[in-house]
C-alpha positions in Angstrom: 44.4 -47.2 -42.9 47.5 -45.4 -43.9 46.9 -46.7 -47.9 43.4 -45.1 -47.7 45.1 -42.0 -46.2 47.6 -41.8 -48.8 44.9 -42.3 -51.3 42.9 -39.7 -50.1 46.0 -37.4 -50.5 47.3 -37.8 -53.7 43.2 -37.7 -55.0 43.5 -34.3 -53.3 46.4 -33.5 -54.7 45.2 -34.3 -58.4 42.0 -32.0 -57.4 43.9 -29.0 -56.1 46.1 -29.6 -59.5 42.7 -29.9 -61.6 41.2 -26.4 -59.8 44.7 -24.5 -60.4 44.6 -25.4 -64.2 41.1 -24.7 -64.5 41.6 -21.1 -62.9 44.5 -19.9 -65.5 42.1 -21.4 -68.7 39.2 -19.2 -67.6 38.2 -18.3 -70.7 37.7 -22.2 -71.7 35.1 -22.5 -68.6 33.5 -19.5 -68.9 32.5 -21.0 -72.9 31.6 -24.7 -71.7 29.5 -23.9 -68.4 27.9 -20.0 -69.2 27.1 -20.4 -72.6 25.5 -23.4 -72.3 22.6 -21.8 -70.1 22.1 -18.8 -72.2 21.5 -21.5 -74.9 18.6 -23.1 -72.8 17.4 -19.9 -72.1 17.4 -18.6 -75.5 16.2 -22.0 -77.3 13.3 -22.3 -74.4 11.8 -19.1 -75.8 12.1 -19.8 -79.6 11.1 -23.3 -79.8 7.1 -22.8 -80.6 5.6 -24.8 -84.1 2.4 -22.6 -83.7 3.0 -20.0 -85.9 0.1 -17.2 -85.3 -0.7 -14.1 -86.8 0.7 -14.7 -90.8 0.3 -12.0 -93.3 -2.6 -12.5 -95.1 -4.2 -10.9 -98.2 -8.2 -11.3 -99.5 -9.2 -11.1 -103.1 -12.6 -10.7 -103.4 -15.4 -8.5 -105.2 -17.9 -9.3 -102.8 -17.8 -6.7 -100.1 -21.3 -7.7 -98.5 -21.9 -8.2 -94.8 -21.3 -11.8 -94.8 -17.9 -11.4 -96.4 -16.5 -8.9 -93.6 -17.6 -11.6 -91.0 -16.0 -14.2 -92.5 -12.8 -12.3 -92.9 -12.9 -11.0 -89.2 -13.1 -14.6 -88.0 -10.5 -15.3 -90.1 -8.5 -12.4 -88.0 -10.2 -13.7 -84.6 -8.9 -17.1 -84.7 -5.5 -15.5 -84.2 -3.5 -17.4 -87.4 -4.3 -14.8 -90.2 -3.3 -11.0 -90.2 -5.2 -9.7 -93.2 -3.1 -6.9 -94.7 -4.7 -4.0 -96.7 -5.1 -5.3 -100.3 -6.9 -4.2 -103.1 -5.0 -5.5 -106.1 -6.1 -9.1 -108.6 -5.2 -12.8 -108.2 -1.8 -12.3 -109.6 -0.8 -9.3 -108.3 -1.5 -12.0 -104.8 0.5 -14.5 -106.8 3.2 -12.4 -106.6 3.6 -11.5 -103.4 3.4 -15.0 -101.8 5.9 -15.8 -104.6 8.0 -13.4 -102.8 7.3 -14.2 -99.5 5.3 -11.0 -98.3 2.3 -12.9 -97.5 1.3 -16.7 -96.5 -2.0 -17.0 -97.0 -4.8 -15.9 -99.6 -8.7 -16.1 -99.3 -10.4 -16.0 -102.7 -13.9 -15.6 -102.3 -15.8 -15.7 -105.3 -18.1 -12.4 -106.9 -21.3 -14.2 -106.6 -20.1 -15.7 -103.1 -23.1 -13.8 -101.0 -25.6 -14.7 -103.2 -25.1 -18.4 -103.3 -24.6 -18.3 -99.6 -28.1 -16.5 -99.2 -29.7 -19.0 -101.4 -28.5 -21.9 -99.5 -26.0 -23.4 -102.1 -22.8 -23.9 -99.8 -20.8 -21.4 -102.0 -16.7 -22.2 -101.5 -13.7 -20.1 -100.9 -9.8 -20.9 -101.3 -7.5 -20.3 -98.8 -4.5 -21.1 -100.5 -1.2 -21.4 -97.8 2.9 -20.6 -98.8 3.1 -24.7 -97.8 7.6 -24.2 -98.8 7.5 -24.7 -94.9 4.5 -27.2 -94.0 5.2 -26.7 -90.2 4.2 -22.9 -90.6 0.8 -23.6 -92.2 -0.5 -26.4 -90.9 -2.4 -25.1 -87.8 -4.1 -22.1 -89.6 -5.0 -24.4 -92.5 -6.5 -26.9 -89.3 -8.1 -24.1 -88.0 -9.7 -23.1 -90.9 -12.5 -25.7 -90.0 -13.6 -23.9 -87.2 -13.8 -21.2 -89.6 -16.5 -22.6 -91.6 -18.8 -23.4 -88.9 -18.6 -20.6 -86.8 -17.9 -17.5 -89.0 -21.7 -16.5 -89.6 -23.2 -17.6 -86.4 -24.0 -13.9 -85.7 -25.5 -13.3 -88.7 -27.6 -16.4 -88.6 -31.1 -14.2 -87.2 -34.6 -14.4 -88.5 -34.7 -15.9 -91.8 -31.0 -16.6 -92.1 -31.3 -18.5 -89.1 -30.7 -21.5 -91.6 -26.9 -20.4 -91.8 -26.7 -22.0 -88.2 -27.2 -25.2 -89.1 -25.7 -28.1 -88.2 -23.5 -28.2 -92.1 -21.5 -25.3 -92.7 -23.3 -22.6 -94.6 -20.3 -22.3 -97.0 -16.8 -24.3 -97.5 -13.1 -23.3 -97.2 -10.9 -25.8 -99.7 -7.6 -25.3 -98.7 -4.5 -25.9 -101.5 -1.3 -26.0 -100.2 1.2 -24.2 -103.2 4.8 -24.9 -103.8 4.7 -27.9 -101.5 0.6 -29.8 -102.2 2.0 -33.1 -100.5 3.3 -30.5 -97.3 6.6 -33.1 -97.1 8.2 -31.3 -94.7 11.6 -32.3 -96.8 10.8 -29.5 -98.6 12.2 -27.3 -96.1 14.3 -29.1 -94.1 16.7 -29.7 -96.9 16.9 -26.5 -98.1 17.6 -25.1 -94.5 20.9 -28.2 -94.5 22.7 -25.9 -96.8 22.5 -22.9 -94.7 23.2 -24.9 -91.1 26.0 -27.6 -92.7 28.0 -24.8 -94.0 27.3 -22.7 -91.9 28.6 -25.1 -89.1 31.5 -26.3 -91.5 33.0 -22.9 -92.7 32.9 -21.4 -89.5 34.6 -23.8 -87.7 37.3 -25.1 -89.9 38.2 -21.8 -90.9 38.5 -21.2 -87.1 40.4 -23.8 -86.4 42.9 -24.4 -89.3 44.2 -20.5 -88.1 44.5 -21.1 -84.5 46.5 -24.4 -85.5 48.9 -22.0 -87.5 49.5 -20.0 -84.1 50.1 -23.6 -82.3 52.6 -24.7 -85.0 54.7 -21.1 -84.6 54.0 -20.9 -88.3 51.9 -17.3 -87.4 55.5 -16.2 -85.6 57.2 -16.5 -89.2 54.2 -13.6 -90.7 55.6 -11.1 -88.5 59.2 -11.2 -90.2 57.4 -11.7 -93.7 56.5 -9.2 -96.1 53.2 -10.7 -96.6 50.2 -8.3 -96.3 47.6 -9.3 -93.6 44.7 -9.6 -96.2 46.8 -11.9 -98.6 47.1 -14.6 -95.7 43.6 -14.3 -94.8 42.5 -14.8 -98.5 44.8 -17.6 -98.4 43.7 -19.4 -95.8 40.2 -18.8 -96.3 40.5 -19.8 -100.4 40.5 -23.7 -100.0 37.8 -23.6 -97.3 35.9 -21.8 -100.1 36.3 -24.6 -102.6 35.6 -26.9 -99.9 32.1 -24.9 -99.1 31.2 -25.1 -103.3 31.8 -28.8 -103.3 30.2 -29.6 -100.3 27.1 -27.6 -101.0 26.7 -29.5 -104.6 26.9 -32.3 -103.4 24.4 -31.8 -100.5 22.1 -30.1 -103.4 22.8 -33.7 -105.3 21.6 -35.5 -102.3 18.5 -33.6 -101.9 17.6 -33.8 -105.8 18.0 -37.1 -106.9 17.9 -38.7 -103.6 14.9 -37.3 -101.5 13.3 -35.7 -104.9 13.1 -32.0 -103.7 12.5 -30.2 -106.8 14.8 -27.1 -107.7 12.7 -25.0 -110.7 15.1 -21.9 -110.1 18.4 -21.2 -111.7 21.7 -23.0 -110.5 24.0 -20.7 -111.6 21.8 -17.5 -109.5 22.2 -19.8 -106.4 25.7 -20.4 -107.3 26.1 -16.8 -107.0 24.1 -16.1 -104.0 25.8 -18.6 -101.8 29.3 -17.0 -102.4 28.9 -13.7 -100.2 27.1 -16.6 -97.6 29.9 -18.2 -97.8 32.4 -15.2 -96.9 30.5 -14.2 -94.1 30.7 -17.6 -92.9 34.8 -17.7 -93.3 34.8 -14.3 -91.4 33.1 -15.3 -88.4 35.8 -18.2 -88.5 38.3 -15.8 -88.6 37.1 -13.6 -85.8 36.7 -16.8 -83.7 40.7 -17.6 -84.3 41.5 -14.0 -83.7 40.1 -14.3 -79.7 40.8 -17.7 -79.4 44.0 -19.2 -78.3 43.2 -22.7 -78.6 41.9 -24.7 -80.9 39.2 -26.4 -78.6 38.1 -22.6 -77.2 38.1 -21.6 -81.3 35.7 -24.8 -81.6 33.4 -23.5 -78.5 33.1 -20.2 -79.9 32.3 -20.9 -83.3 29.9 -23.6 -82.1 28.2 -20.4 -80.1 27.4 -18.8 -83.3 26.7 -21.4 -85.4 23.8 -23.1 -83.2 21.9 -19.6 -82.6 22.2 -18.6 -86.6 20.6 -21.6 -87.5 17.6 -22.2 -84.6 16.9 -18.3 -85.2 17.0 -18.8 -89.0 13.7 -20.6 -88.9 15.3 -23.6 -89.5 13.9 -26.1 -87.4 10.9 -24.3 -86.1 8.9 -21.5 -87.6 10.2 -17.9 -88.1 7.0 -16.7 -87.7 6.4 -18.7 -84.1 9.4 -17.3 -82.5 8.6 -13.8 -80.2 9.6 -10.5 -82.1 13.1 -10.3 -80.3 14.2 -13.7 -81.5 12.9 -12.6 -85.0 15.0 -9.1 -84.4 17.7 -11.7 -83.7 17.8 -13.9 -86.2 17.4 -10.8 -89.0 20.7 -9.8 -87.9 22.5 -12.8 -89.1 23.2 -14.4 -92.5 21.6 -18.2 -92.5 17.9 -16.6 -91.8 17.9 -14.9 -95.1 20.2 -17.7 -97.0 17.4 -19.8 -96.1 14.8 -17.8 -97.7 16.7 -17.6 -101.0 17.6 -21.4 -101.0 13.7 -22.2 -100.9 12.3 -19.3 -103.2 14.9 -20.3 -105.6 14.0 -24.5 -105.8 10.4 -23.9 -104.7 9.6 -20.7 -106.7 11.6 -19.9 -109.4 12.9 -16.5 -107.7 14.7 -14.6 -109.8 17.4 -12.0 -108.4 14.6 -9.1 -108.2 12.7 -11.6 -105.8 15.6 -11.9 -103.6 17.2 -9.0 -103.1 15.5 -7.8 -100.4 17.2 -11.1 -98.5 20.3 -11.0 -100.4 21.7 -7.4 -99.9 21.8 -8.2 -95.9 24.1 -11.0 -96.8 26.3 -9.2 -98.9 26.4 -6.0 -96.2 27.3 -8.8 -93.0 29.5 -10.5 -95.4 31.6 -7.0 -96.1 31.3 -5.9 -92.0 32.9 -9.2 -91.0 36.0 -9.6 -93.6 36.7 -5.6 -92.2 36.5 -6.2 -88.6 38.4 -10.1 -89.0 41.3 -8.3 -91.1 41.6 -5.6 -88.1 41.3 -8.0 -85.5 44.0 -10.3 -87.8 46.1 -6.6 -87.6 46.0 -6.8 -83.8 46.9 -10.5 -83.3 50.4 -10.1 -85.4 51.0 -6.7 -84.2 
């Protein structure tokens, strides 16, 4: 009996030991139990594939009757938000190639006049298919489409349009992505979420290891300027980024035959100021971390978000406006963008900008507040 009491106190012992230690590292806690739950909570809103309501243009010289019904059932079945348009097919072209709109509806000149004569006339809804997963229900509903769109104009002697075959017929042509591999987007997205994951953290933790090793105590005696060491430590993660991002894009060319019909050398470019902002997050993280495993939690925090509110894994367009508002405040939503306009498209830098210049402004907020914070931790 007295073993078992003696065992009982020293597991006691260890316990009260445990809760003492966990008291003084309350920062470390607060990371691996709070944050956690915020994740469910945030992820549990965002994670929705049916994408609803996609911008949506319709070219068209037909402005009969029929037409408007079609197009309003279009807007009823809740997929397609038809913008005002009144420009030609390529002026369309162009703005899907930008990313503006997801879908067009062509519908032929003669389309009413076919339809009235019974000769099942067809349209084209063609679908921005980069990210398969974001058109694939509106393209399925589109059969519905078809069969129900002129059921109120089917009276008297168009009662024939009620028929049992559809009075008219929607071919559907998925563009930059006809096979809708959903590889086509899910590689792309890897070179936003590795590096993201990979700069962040390693620059995080390669600084707080400095301040471990006492080597940070040898900077306050130095003459060194807090911006050189920063630069310096950040420089080789940088090379690091380059080579792993080539060889990623390697992987996903020759290995799971994405195409890539952009320029290299733009997305070269591009990914630099990605890249920066990526490295100043990690040295943020170092700068209110003490530890290397709290550096890890805290970079992990950011990373995870970015990417799941970058559209990554599940559909911008899905996710309820404050998640969007969310995830159009941080760099891998618009990295992703450029990476697939680029392959898919062809984008040139005119085509991007709109999604580059948030990069570049994050990228410059960051490096500004990680120096001052860097200021602080010396000082």
């Amino acid at each position: 009996m007295s073993k078992i009491n003696n065992m009982a106190l020293r597991f006691f012992a260890i316990q009260k030991k445990e809760f003492i230690v966990m008291m003084r590292e309350k920062r470390t806690y607060f990371f691996l139990v709070l944050i956690p739950l915020i994740q469910v909570v945030l992820f549990g809103f965002i994670i929705n594939s049916d994408a609803k309501n996609l911008p949506t243009v319709v070219v068209t010289q037909d402005t009969s009757p029929f037409v408007n019904s079609i197009v309003h059932s279009f807007i009823n079945s809740g997929y397609f938000k038809i913008l005002p348009f009144s420009g030609n097919a390529k002026e369309a072209e162009n703005l899907m190639a930008a990313g503006k709109v997801k879908f067009i509806i062509y519908i032929p000149e003669h389309f009413s006049r076919d339809l009235v004569n019974n000769k099942q006339p067809h349209l084209l809804l063609e679908g921005d298919a980069s990210d398969p997963m974001v058109v694939g229900n509106a393209f399925a509903a589109a059969n519905i489409i078809a069969s129900e769109a002129l059921n109120r104009d089917a009276v008297g002697h168009l009662s024939y349009l009620a028929s049992k075959e559809p009075s008219f017929i929607i071919d559907r042509h998925a563009k930059y992505n006809p096979a809708a591999k959903a590889q086509f987007h899910t590689l792309p997205g890897l070179l936003a979420s590795i590096t993201t994951i990979s700069l962040t953290m390693l620059t995080a933790i390669s600084i707080i290891s400095e301040y471990e090793a006492g080597n940070m105590e040898m900077l306050l005696i130095s003459p060194i300027h807090p911006l050189e060491v920063i630069f310096g430590k950040i420089f080789p993660n940088l090379i690091l980024g380059y080579i792993l991002f080539y060889l990623i894009l390697i992987i996903t060319r020759w290995l799971f035959h994405v195409p890539f019909h952009g320029s290299l050398l733009l997305l070269s470019i591009v990914v630099f100021p990605f890249f920066i902002a990526n490295l100043g997050i990690g040295i943020i993280t170092s700068a209110i971390s003490k530890t290397q495993f709290q550096a890890a939690n805290i970079a992990s925090t950011y990373a995870l978000p970015a990417i799941l509110f970058s559209g990554f894994m599940f559909p911008f367009a899905a996710m309820p406006y404050w998640a969007q508002w969310l995830g159009n405040l941080l760099p891998p939503t618009y990295f992703l963008r450029i990476t697939s306009n680029i392959m898919l498209k062809d984008a040139n830098l005119k085509a991007i900008w709109p999604d580059f210049w948030p990069i570049l402004l994050f990228a410059c907020i960051v490096i500004v507040v990680g120096d001052r914070l860097y200021r602080q931790t010396l000082d």
